[in-house]
N, C-alpha and C positions, 0 to 999 in steps of 0.2 A: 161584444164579448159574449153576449145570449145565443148568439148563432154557432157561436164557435163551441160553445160548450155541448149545446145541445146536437152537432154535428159530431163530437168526441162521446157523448150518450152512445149516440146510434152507433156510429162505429164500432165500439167496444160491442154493443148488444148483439148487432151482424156479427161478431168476431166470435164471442161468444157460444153462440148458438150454433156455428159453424163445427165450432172445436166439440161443445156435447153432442152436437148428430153423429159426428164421427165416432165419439167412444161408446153411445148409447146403441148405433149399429153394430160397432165391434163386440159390445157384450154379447147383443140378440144373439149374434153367427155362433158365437162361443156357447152360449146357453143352450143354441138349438141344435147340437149334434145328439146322433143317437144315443142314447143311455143302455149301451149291450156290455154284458161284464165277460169279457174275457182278460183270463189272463196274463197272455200274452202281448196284449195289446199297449202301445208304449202310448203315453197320453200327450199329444201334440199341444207345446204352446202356441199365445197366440200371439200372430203378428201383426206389431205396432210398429215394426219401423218405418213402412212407408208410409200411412198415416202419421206422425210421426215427424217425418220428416219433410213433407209437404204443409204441414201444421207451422214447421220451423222454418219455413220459407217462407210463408205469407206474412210470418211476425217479423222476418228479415226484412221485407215488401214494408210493412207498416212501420218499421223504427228505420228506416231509409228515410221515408217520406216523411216522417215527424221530424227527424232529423234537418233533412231541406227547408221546411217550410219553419222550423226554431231559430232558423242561421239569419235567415231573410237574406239571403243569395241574390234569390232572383224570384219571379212568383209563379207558382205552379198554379196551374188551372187543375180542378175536378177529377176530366178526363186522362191527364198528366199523370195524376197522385195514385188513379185506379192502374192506369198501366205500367207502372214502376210495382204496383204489388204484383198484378199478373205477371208482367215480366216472371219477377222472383219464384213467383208462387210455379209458372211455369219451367221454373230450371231446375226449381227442387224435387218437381217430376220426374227431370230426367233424372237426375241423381240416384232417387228413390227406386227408378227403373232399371236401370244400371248396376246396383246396389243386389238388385233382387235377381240379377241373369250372375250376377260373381255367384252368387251363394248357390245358385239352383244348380252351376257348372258343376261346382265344389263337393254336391253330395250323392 
């Protein structure tokens, strides 16, 4: 039961820290554009969807695998439980890519 929890620590903590680089990069880029006052200038938001939505595929990835391994189905090994998140984490790439060629078409 000590292994298991302390394997659910870590995970969260990787999880974690994954999720604040991502928004903690997003602010820098945001903070660090020029400060020029013009007028005319229409003020760009920032984008979160693809961060976003590869954030929501790797949580798709982790509550897949918690899921499997709750049921006791059958027993996933380590390297099993990592590649059902990548899988995920990798389709929500495409998505997120895909996602961003409709919109760029669009404007």
């Amino acid at each position: 039961m000590e292994k298991e929890m302390m394997a659910t620590i870590v995970s969260l903590g990787f999880f974690a820290a994954i999720v604040l680089s991502i928004y903690f990069i997003m602010k820098y880029k945001t903070m660090m554009q020029p400060k020029t006052y013009e007028p005319n200038l229409v003020k760009q938001k920032s984008d979160w969807q693809k961060p976003g939505i590869v954030v929501l595929g790797t949580g798709l990835g982790v509550l897949v695998v918690g899921l499997l391994k709750s049921f006791n189905q059958f027993y996933l090994h380590g390297s099993i439980s990592i590649g059902i998140i990548v899988i995920f984490t990798g389709i929500s790439l495409i998505v997120a890519q895909q996602l961003d060629k409709k919109d760029s078409t669009e404007e």
